[in-house]
BAKEMI-379016 format. One line per 5 residues: number of its first residue (from 1); their letters; for each residue x, z, y of N, C-alpha, C. Coordinates in nm, 2 decimals. Example, Ala and Ser with C-alpha at 12.3 -4.5 7.8 and 13.67 -1.06 7.14 Angstrom:
BEGIN
1> as> 1.32 0.78 -0.57 1.23 0.78 -0.45 1.32 0.78 -0.33  1.28 0.71 -0.22 1.37 0.71 -0.11 1.29 0.79 0.00
This chain:
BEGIN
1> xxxxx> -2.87 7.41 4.39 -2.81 7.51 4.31 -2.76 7.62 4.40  -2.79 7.73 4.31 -2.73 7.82 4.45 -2.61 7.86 4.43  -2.56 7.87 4.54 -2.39 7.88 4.57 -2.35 8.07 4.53  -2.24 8.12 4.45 -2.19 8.27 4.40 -2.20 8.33 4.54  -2.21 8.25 4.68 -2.17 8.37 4.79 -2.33 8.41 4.85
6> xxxxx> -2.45 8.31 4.75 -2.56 8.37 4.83 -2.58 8.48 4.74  -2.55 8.54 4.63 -2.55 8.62 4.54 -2.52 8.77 4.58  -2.65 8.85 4.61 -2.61 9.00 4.65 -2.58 9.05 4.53  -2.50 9.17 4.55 -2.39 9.22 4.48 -2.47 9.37 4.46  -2.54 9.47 4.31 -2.59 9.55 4.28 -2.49 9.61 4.14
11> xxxxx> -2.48 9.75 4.14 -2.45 9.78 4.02 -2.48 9.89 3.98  -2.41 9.93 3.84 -2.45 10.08 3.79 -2.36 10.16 3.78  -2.31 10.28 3.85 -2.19 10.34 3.89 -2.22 10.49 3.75  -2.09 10.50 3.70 -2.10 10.59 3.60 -2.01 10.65 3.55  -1.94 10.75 3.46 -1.85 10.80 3.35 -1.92 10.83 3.24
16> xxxxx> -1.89 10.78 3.12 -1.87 10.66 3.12 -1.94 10.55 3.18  -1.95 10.40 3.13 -2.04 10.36 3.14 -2.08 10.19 3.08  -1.96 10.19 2.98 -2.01 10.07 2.94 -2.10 10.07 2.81  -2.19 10.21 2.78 -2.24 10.19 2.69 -2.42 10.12 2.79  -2.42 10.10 2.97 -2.51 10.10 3.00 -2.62 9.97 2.98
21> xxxxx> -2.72 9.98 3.00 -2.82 9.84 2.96 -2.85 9.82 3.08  -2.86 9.85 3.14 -2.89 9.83 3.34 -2.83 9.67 3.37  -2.77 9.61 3.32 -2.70 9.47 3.37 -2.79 9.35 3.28  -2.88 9.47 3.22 -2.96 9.31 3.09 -3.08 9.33 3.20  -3.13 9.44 3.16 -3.25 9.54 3.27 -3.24 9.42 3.36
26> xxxxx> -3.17 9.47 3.47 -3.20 9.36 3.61 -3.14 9.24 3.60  -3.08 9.19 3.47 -3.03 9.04 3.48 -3.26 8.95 3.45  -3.28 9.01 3.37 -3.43 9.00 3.34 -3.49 8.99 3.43  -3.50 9.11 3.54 -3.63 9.14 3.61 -3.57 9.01 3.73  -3.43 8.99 3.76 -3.42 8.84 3.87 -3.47 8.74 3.80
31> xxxxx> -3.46 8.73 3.69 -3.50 8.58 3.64 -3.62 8.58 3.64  -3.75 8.67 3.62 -3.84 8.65 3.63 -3.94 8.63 3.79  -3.84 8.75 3.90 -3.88 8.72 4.00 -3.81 8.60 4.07  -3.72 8.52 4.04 -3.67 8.43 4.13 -3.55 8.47 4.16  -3.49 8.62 4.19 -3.39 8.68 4.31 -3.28 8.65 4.23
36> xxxxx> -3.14 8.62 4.32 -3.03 8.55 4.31 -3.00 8.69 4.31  -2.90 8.79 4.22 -2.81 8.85 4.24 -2.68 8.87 4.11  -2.64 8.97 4.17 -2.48 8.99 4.05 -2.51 9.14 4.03  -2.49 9.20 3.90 -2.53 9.35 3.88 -2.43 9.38 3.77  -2.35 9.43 3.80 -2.25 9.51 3.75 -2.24 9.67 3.68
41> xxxxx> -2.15 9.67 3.58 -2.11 9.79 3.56 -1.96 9.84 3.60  -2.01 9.99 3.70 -1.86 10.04 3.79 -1.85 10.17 3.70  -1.71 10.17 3.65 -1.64 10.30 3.57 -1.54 10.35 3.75  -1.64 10.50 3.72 -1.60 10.55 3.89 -1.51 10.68 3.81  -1.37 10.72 3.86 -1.33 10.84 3.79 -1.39 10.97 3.87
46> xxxxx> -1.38 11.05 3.74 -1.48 11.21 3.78 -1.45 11.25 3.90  -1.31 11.24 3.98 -1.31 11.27 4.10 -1.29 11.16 4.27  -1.36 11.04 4.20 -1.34 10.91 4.29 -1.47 10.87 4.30  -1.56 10.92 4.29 -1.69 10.88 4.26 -1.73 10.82 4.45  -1.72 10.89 4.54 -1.70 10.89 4.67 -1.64 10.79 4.74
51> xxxxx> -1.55 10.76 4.70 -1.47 10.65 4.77 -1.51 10.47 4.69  -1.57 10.54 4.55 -1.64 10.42 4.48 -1.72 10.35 4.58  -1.83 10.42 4.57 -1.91 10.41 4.68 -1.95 10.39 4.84  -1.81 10.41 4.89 -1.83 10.33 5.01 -1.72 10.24 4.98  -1.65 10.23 4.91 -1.59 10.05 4.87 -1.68 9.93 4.83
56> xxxxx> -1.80 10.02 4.75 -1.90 9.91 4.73 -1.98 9.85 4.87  -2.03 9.94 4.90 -2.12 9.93 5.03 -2.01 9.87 5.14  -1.90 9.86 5.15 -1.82 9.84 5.22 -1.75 9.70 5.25  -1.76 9.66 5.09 -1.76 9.51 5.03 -1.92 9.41 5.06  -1.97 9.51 5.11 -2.12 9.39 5.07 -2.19 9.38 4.99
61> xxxxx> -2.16 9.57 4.93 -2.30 9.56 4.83 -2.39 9.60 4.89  -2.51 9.57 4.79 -2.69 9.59 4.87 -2.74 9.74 4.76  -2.69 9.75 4.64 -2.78 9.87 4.58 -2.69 9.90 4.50  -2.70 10.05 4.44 -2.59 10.06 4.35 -2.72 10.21 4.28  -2.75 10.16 4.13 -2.76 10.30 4.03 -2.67 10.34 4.00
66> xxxxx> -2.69 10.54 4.02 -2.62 10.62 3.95 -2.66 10.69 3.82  -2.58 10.71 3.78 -2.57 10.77 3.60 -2.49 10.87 3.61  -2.50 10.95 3.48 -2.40 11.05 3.45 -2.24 11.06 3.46  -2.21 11.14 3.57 -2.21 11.27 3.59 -2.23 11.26 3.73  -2.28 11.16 3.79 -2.28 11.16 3.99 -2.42 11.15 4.05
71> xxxxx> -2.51 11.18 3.95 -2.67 11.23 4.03 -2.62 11.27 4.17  -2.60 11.41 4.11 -2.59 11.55 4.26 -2.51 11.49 4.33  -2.47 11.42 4.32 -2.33 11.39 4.45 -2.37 11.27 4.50  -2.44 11.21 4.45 -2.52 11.12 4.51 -2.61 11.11 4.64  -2.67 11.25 4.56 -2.79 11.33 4.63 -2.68 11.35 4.80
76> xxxxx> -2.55 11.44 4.77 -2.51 11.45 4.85 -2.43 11.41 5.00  -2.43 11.31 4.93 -2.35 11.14 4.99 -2.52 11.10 5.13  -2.58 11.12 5.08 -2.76 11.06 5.10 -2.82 11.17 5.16  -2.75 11.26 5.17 -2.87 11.41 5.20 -2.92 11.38 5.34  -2.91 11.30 5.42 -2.96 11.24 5.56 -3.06 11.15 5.53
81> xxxxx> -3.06 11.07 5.44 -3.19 10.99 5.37 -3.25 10.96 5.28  -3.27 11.08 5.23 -3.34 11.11 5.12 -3.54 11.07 5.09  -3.56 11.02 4.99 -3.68 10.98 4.98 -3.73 11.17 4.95  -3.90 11.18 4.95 -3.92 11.29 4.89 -3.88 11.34 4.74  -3.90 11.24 4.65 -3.85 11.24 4.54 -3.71 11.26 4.51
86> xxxxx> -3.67 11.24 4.58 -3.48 11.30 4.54 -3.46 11.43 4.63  -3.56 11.42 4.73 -3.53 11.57 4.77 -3.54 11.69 4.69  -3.66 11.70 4.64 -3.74 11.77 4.56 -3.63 11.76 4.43  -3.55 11.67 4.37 -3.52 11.68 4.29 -3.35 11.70 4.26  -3.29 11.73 4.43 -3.18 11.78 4.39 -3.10 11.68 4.34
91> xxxxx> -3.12 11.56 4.31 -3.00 11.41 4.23 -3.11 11.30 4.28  -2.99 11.19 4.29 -2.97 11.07 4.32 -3.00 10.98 4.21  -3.07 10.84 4.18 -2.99 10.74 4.09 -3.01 10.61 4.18  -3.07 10.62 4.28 -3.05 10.49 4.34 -3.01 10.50 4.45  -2.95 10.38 4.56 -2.84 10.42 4.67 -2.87 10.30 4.73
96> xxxxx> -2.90 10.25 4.88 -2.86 10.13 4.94 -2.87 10.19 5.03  -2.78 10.10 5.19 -2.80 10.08 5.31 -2.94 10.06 5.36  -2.92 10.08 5.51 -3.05 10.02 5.56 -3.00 10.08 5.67  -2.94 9.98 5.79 -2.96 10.09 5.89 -2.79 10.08 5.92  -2.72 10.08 5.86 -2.58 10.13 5.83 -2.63 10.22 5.84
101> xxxxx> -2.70 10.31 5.71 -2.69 10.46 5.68 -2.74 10.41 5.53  -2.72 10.54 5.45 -2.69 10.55 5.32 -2.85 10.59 5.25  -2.89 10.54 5.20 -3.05 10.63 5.15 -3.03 10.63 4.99  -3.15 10.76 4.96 -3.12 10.78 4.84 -3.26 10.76 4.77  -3.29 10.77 4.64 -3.41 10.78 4.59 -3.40 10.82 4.44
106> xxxxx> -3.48 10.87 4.38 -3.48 10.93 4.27 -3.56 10.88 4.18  -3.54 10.77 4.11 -3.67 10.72 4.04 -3.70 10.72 3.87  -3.62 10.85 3.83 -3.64 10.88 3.66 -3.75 10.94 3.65  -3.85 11.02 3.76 -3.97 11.06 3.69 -4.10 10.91 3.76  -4.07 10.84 3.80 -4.19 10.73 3.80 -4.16 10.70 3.66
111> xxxxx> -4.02 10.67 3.62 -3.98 10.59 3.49 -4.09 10.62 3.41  -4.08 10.82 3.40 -4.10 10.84 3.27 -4.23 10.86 3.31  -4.32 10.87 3.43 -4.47 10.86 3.43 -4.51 10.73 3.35  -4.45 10.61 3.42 -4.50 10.48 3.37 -4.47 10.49 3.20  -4.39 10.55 3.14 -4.41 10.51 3.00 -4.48 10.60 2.94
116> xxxxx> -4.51 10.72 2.99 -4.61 10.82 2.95 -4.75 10.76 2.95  -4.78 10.68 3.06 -4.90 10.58 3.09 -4.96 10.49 3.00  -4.81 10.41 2.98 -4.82 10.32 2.88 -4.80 10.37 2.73  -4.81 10.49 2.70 -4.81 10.59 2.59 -4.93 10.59 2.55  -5.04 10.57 2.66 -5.14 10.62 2.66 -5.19 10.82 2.67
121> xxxxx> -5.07 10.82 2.76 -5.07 11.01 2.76 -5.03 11.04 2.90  -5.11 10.93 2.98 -5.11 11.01 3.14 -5.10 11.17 3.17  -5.02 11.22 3.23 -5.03 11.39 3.25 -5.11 11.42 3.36  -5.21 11.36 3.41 -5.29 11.44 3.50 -5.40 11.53 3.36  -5.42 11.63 3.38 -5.49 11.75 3.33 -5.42 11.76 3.19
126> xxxxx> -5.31 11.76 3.15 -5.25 11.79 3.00 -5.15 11.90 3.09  -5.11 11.99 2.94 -5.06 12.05 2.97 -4.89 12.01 2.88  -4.81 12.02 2.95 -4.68 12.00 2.93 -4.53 12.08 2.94  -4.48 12.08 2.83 -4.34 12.21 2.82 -4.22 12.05 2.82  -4.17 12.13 2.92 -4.05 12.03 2.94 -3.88 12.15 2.91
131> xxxxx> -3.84 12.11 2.82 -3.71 12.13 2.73 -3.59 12.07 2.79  -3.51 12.20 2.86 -3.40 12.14 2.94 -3.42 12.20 3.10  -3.30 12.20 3.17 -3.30 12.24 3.30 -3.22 12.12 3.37  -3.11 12.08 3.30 -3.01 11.99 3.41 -3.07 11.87 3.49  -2.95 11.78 3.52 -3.00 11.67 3.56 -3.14 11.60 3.54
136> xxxxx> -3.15 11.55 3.42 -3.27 11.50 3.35 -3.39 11.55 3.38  -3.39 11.71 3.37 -3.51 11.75 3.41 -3.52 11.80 3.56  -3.44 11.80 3.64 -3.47 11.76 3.83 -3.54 11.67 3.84  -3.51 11.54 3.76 -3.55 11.42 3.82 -3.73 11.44 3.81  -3.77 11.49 3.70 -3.91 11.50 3.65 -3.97 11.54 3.68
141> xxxxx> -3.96 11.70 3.76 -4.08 11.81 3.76 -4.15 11.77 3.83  -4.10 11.70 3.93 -4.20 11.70 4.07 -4.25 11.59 4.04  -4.23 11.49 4.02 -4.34 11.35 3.96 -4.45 11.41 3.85  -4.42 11.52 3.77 -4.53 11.57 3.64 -4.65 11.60 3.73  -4.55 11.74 3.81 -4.65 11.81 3.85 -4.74 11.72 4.01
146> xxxxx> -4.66 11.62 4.04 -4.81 11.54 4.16 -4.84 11.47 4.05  -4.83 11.42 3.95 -4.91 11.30 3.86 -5.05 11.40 3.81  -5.06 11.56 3.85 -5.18 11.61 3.81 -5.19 11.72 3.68  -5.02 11.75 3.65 -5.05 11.76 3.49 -5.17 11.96 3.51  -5.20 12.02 3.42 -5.25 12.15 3.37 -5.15 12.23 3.40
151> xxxxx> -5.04 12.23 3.35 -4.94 12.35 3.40 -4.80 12.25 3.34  -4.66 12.32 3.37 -4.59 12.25 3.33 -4.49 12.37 3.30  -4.39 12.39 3.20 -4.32 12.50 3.15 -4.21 12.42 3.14  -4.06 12.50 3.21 -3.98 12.48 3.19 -3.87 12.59 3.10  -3.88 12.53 2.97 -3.78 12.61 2.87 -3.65 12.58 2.88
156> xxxxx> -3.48 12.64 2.88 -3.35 12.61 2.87 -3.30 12.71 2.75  -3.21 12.67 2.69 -3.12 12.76 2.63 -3.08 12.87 2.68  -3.05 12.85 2.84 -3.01 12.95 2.92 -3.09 12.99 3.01  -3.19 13.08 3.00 -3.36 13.10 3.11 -3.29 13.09 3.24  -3.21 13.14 3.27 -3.19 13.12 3.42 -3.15 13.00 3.50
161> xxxxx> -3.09 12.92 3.40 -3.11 12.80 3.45 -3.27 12.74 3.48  -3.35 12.74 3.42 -3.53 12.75 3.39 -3.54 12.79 3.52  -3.55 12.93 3.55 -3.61 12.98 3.64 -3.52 12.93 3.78  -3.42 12.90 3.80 -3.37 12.85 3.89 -3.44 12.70 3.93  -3.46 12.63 3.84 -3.52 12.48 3.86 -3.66 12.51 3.91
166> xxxxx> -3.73 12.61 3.88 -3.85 12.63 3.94 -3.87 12.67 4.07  -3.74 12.81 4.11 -3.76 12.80 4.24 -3.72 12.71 4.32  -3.66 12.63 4.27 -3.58 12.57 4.36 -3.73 12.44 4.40  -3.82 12.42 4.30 -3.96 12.36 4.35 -4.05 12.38 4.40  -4.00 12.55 4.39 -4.16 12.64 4.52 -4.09 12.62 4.61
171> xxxxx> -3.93 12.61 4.64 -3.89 12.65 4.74 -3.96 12.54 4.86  -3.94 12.41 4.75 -4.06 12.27 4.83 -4.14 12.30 4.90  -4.24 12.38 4.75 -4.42 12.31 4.73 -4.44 12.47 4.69  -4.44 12.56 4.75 -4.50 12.70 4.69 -4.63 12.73 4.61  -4.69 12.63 4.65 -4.85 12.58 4.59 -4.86 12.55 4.47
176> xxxxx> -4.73 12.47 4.42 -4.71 12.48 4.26 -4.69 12.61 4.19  -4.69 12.74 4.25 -4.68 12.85 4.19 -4.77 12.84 4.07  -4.88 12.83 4.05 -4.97 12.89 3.92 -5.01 12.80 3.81  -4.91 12.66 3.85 -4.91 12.57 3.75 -4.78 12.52 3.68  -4.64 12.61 3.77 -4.53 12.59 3.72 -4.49 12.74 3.67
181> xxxxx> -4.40 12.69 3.54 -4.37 12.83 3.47 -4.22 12.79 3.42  -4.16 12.91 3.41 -4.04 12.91 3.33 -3.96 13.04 3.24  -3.91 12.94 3.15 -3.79 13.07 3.00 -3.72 13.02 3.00  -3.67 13.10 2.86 -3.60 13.05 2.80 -3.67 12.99 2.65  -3.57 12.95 2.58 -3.66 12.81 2.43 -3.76 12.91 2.37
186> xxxxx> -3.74 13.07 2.34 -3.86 13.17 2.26 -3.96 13.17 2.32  -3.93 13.12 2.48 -4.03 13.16 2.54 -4.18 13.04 2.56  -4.09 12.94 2.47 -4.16 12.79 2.48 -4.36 12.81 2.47  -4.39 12.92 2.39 -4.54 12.90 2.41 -4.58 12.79 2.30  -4.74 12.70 2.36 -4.81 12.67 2.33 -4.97 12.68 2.31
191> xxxxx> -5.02 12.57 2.28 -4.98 12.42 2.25 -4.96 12.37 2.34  -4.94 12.28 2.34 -4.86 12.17 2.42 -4.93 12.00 2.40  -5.00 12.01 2.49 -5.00 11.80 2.47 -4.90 11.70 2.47  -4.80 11.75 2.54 -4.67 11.67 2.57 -4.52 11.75 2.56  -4.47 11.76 2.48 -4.33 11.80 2.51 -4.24 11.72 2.53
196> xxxxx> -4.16 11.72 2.64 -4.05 11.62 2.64 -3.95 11.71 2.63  -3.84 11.63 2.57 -3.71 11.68 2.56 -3.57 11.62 2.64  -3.56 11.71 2.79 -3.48 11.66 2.87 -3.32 11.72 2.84  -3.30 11.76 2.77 -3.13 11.85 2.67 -3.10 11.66 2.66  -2.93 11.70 2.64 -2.88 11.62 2.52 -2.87 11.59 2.45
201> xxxxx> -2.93 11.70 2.35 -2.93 11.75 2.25 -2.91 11.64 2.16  -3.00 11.53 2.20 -3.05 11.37 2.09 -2.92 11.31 2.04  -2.80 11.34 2.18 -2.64 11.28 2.14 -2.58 11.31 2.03  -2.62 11.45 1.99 -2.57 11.47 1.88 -2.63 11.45 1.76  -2.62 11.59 1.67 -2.72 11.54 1.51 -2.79 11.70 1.49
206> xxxxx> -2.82 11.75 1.65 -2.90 11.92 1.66 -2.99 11.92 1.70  -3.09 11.95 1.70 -3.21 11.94 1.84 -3.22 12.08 1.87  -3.29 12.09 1.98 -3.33 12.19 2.05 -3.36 12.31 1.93  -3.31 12.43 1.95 -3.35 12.52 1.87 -3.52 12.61 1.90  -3.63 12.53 1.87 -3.74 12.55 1.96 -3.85 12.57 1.84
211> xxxxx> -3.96 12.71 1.89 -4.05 12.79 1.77 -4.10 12.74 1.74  -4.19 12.77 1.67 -4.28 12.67 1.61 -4.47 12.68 1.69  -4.55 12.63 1.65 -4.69 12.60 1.70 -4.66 12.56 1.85  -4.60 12.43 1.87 -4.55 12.36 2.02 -4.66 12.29 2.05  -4.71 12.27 1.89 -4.79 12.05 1.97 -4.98 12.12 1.90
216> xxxxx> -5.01 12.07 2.02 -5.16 12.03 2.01 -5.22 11.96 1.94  -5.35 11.91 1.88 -5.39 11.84 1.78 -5.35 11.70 1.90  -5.29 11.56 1.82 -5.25 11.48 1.94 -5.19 11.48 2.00  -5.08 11.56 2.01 -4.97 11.59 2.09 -4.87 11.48 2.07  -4.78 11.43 2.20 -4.69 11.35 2.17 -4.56 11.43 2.26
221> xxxxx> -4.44 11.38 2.11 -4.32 11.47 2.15 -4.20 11.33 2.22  -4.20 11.38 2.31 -4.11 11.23 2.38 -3.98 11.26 2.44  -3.85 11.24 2.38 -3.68 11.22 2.40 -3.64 11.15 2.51  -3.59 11.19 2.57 -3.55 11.09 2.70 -3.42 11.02 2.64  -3.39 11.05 2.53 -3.24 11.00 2.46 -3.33 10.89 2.42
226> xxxxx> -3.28 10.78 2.36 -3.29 10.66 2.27 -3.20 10.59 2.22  -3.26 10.53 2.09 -3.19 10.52 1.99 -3.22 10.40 1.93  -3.19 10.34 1.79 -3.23 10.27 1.69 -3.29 10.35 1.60  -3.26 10.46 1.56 -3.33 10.51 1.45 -3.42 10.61 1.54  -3.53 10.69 1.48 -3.55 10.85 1.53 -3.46 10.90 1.62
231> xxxxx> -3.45 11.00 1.67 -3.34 11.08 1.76 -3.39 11.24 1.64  -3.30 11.31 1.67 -3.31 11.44 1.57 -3.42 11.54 1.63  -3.44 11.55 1.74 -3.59 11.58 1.85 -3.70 11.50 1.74  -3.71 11.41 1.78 -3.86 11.30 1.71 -3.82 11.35 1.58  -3.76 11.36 1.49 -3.74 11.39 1.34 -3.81 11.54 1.36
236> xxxxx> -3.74 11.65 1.44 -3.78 11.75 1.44 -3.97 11.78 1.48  -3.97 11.70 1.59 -4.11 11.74 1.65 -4.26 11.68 1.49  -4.22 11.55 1.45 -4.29 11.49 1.30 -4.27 11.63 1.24  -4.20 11.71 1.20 -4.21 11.82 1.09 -4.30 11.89 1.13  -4.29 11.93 1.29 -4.35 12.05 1.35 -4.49 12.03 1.39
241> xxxxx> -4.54 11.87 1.37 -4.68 11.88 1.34 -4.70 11.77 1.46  -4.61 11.72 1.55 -4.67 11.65 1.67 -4.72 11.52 1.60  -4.86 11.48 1.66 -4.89 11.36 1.65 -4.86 11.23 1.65  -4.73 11.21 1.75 -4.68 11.08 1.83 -4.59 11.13 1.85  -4.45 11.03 1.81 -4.31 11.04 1.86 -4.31 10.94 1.96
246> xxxxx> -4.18 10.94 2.08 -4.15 10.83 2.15 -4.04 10.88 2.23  -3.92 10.79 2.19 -3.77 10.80 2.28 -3.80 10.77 2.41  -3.66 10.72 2.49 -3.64 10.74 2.62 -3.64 10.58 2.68  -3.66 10.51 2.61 -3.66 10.34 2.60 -3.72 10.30 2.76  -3.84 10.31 2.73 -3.94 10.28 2.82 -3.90 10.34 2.94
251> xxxxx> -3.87 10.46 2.94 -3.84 10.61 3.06 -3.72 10.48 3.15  -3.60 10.42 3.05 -3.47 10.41 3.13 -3.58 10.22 3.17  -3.67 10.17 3.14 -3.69 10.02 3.17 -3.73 10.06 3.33  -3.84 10.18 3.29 -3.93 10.22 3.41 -3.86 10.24 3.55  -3.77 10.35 3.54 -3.70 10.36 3.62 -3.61 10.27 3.73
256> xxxxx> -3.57 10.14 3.61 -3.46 10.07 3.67 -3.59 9.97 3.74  -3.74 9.94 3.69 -3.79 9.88 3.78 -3.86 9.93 3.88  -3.83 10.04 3.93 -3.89 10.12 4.03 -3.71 10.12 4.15  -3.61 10.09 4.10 -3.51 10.10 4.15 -3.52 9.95 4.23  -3.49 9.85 4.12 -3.54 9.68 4.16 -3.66 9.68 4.27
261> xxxxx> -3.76 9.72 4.27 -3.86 9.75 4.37 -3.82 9.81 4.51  -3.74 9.91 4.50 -3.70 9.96 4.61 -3.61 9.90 4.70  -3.55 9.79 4.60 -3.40 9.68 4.69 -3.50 9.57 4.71  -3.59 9.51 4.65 -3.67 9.36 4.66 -3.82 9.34 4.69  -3.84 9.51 4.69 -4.01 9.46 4.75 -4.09 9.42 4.66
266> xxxxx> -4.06 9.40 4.53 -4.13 9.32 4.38 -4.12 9.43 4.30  -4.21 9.49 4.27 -4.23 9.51 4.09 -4.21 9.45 3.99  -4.13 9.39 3.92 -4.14 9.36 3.80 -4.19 9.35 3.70  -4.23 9.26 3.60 -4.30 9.31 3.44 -4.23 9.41 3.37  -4.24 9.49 3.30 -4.13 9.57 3.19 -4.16 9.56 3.04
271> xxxxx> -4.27 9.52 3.00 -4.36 9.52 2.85 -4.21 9.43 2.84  -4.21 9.32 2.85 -4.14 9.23 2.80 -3.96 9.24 2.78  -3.91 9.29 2.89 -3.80 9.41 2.87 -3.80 9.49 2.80  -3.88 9.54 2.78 -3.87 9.69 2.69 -3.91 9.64 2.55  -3.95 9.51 2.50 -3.95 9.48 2.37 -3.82 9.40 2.35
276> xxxxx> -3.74 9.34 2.44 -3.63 9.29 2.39 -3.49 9.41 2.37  -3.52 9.47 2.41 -3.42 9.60 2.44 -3.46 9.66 2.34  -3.52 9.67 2.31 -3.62 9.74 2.16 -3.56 9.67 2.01  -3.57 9.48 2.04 -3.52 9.43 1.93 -3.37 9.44 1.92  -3.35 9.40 2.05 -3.16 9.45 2.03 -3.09 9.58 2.01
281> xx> -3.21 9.71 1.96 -3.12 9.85 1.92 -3.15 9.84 1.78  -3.23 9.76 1.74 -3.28 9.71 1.59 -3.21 9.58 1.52
């Protein structure tokens, strides 16, 4: 039997955060690989987020995901060990030692490659309008745009947020100039094979205020929010003609098993996760 002290200690640091599914997530992916750990949810206050964090690591923890609202400060905590992918993207959601030093990694755009995959709507040669500038969409651009996509457009409510997220990607990879673009929402264009919707929008009961002729014949419109029902995005995009709806389900399994990978060396299954997580929002 194994004894609570061989038990490494992982959690999900957040404000809020007990609405998180991250403690089913990796209670799953150990039992299938074998690994002995404990995974927790930490409510860090908006301005203790810092001291969270090296109380964890301090205590003998091995990994800790971050969530809303401590991406960027994550990023900042880690800016000495940053993977490419969190460089490029400005925020944090995964955190371990190595070294006694702090590393970071960014793993929301593998998430949402792997369910776009498993969509059957890989983005190498599609063309895609991504909805939103903040957090959510840092994590993405740079996984779209190496996964191969045709061009990628960044629309915001506010364009300069848009165009700010772009430079801040040439500032990288200047080579992405003539396949990355940015507006504001009128400026959205089309068609579109893929639109995701990286706003919050889905929290509430508004969607993106966005024109019409978005989606391509086959087009799939995909919410990083998720739900039980529709999200008001997928209700909206079905009116506007897109072929295929799909929440954020898959995006948050993907992610957390690219996080699990990065502390244990193992990939995990996720088909099987992401249908039990699926039955329990039903």
């Amino acid at each position: 039997m194994t004894s609570p002290t061989s038990f490494k200690r992982y959690g999900v640091v957040g404000h809020p955060i007990e609405h998180s599914r991250s403690p089913f997530i990796h209670a799953e992916f150990a039992r299938q690989t074998g690994i002995a750990l404990r995974y927790e949810k930490i409510l860090a206050p908006l301005d203790g987020f810092e001291g969270v964090v090296e109380r964890f690591f301090a205590g003998g923890g091995a990994g800790l995901n971050v969530t809303v609202p401590f991406k960027e400060e994550a990023w900042r905590l880690a800016r000495q060990d940053l993977s490419p992918r969190a460089r490029m993207a400005g925020a944090v959601n995964t955190l371990w030692m190595h070294e006694g030093r702090l590393h970071g990694c960014n793993t929301d755009g593998i998430g949402l490659l792997r369910d776009l995959e498993r969509l059957g709507y890989a983005p190498a040669g599609k063309r895609i309008l991504l909805v939103g500038a903040g957090g959510a969409a840092k994590g993405v651009v740079f996984p779209l745009m190496e996964a191969g996509c045709a061009m990628l457009r960044i629309v915001n409510r506010t364009s300069e947020r848009a165009r700010d997220l772009r430079a801040q990607m040439l500032g990288h990879m200047p080579e992405l100039e003539p396949r990355l673009h940015a507006g504001g929402l009128d400026d959205a264009g089309g068609p579109w094979d893929i639109v995701v919707n990286a706003t919050s929008s889905s929290l509430g009961s508004t969607p993106p205020q966005l024109p019409a002729g978005l989606y391509a014949p086959q087009a799939l419109a995909y919410d990083m929010v998720y739900g039980a029902e529709p999200t008001p995005f997928m209700r909206q995009a079905e009116a506007m003609g897109a072929a295929r709806t799909a929440d954020g389900l898959g995006m948050l399994v993907g992610q957390a098993a690219a996080s699990f990978a990065i502390w244990h060396g193992v990939m995990p299954e996720m088909e099987s996760v992401l249908r039990q997580l699926r039955q329990s929002l039903a």
